[in-house]
Structure formats: C-alpha cells, structure tokens
N, C-alpha and C positions, 0 to 999 in steps of 0.2 A: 419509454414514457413511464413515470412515476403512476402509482394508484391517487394520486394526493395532487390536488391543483390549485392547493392553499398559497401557495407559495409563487405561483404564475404571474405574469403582470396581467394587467386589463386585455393589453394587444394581445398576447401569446393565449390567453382564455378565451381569445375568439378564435383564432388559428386555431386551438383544441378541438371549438364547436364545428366550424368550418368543417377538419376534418373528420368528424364525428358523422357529421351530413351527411360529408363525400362518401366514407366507409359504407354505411348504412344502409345509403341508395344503391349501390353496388351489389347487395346482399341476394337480391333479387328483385324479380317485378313488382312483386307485391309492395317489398320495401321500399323499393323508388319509385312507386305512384305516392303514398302515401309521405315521402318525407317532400314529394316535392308539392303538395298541396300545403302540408304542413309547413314547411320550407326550416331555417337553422332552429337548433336547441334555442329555450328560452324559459330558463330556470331560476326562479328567484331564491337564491340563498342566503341566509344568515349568517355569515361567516365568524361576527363577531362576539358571538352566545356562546358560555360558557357550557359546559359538558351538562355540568348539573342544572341551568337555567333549558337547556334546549329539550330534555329528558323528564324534565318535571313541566313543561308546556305540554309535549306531548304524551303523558298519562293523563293532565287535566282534559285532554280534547280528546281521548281515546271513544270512541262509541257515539259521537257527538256532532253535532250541527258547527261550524266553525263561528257562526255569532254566540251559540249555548258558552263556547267552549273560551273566548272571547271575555262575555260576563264574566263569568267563575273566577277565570285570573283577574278582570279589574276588580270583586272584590276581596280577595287572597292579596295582591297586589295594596289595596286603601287600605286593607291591614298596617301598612307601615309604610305610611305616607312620606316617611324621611327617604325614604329606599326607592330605585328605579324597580328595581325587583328583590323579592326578601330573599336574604342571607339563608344556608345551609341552617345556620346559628337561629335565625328569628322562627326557621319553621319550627325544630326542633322546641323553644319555648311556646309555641303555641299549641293548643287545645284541642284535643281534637273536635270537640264541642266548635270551636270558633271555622276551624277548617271545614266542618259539614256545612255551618250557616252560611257559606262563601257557594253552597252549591253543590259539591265534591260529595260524592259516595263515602262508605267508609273504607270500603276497600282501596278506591282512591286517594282518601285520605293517608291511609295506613303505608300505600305505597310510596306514595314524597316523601312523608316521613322516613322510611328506610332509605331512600334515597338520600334525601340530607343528614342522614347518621353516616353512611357510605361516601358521603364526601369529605366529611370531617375525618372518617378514619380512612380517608385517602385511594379508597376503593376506584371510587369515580375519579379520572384523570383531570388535571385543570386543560385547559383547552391549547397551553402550548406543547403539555406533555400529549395529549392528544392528535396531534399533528406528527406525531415522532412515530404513531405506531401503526401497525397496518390495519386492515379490517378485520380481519379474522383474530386477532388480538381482542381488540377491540370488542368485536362481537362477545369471543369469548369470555372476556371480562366482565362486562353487563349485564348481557342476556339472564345470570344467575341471581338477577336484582327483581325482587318481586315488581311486578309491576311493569319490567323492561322486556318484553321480547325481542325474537331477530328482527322481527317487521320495525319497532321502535325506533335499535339501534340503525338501521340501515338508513330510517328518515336522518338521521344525525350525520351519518356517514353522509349523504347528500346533500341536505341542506347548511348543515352547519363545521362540516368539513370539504367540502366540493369535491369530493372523492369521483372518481368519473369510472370508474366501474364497476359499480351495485348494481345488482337485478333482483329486488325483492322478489321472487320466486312465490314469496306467499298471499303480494295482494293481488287482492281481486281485480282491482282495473290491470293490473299487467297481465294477468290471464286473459281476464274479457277480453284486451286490446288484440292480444294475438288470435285469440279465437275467431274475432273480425276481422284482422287482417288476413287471415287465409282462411275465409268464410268454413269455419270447421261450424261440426254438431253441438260438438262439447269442448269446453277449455281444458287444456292442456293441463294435468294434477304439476301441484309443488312443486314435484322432483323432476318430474321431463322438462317443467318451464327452465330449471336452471340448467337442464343437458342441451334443451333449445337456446339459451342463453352462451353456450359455450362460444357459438360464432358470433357473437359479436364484440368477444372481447379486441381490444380494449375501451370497449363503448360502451359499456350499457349502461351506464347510469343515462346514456342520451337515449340509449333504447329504449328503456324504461320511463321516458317522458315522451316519444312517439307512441308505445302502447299504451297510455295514460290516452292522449289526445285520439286515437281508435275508438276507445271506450266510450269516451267521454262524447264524441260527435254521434259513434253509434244507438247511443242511448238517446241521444238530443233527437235523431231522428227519427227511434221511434214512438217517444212524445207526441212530435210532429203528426205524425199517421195516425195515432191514435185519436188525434185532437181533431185532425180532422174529417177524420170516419165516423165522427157523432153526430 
C-alpha cells in the first residue's frame, strides 16, 4: 500500500478504511472495544486545496476557536471579493496594516506573508507536485517555513493529501486519546507516542482519528460529571 490515497477511487477508500478498522481492532482489547463503539474511520478531507491555501487556513486558525478562525479568513478572504480565495500575488500586495484589521496577529500576519513569498519562489509545492512526494519530504520542506511546524504539515498531509499514515506524535488529543485508552497516569511524551505509533503502521492516520475520538468523548464526560456534581 502506497503512503498516498489521493489517488484511490471512492470504493477502494472505503476498503482502505474497512481495513484500517479490521487492523486496528486486532491490535488489542483496548483497541477493539473502542473502535467498535467507534465503529469505521470518518474523516472529512479537503482534497482539493492547494498547498498554499490549506497552510495559510491553518496558521489563521492556529491557537484558535474554529468560528474565531472562520471570521478572520471571511474578512482576508472580502478583501478580494473577485477571488474564491486570495492569490499568493494579492497577499503579497497587501498591507500588513489591512491583514491585522482582518483579525490576524502580526506574527500571523508576517507568517502568510512568507508563505506566499514561498509559493511564488516555488518553495511550497503546487498540489499535483504535492501528491508526487512523500511525507517526510514534504515535512522537511515546510516545516522551515515560519509559521509551519510538523503538527501543521501533518494536518495537510491528512486532510488535504489523505495520506493514511500520519501520527501527529505532538498533539495533544492523540496523547490524551491513548492516555485514555489504556487508562495511564500521564500521556505518553512526543517521542514514545511515535515508538507507540510504530504498530500501527500502515494506519495511523485512522489511529490518530480513534485517539482524537478517546479524547474527545473522555473529555465530554468529564464535563458530564462535573455538571452534575453541582
């Protein structure tokens, strides 16, 4: 199997997830109680955003509420109401002045900017040479972009290349997730997440949407308890 599921039909991307499941459940108990509550991967991708659109979404929403982060691009975006989304070119002619009043930090700011300087001087891949290259390429290429860390590129790598096996190693919902799934003290640092990570290859971008969904339900219930302990 290919790192890359760009290229798959619709059938054959469910086959993938299918056996993504099947793998997964296998792994152990913990894993097949929880993927079968869960039940298949269901990961909504972008497939069709370019490198520099999907990389400058996500430094606007870095730190951020997804409605906050929402705002900010529609008014970046009503900047150039001809445009679905502005050109490399329109960010570059604008201000940083006009960029801050849209919402954006200036370190934010300053980040797109080097980004769409980096796309014009070919740095950032367009999205079919993108598909051509592996992750750790890819990684490597970026990551040295103010503003892009590993955590950025890998959303990319998943959402908007369907790469099928990332394990962001550095967020927090995939540590929390594991941390709940095998009811530990403490979440597993960075580096052992990606040595725990080792068995699930060739899956884990699906693993890393089970320990998302961990996280995410463990949290909900202890809202829950909380809410109703008062």
């Amino acid at each position: 199997m290919t790192s890359s599921l760009s290229s798959i039909s619709d059938a054959a991307h469910a086959s993938v997830n299918c056996s993504a499941h099947e793998f997964l459940a296998n792994v152990d108990a913990d894993w097949a109680s929880h993927v079968a509550n869960m039940g298949p991967v269901r990961l909504e991708s972008r497939p069709a955003r370019e490198p520099y659109e999907a990389l400058t979404r996500a430094i606007a929403y870095q730190q951020l509420h997804a409605k906050a982060g929402d705002a900010i691009l529609e008014r970046v975006r009503r900047l150039f109401p001809a445009q679905r989304f502005p050109t490399p070119a329109d960010i570059m002619a604008t201000s940083d002045a006009s960029l801050r009043a849209c919402g954006l930090s200036g370190a934010k700011a300053a980040s797109i900017r080097g980004l769409a300087r980096a796309t014009l001087d070919g740095v950032v891949p367009s999205l079919r040479a993108a598909k051509t290259m592996s992750d750790d390429a890819l990684i490597e290429r970026l990551v040295p972009l103010r503003g892009v860390g590993r955590w950025t590129v890998e959303m990319f790598l998943i959402y908007s290349l369907d790469r099928a096996d990332v394990l962001p190693a550095d967020d927090f919902g995939v540590r929390d997730g594991y941390r709940r799934l095998k009811s530990l003290p403490t979440a597993p640092a960075p580096r052992q997440m990606r040595e725990l990570g080792q068995a699930w290859t060739p899956f884990r971008t699906a693993a890393t949407w089970y320990l998302w969904r961990a996280s995410s339900r463990g949290q909900e219930f202890e809202r829950k308890n909380r809410s109703a302990s008062r």
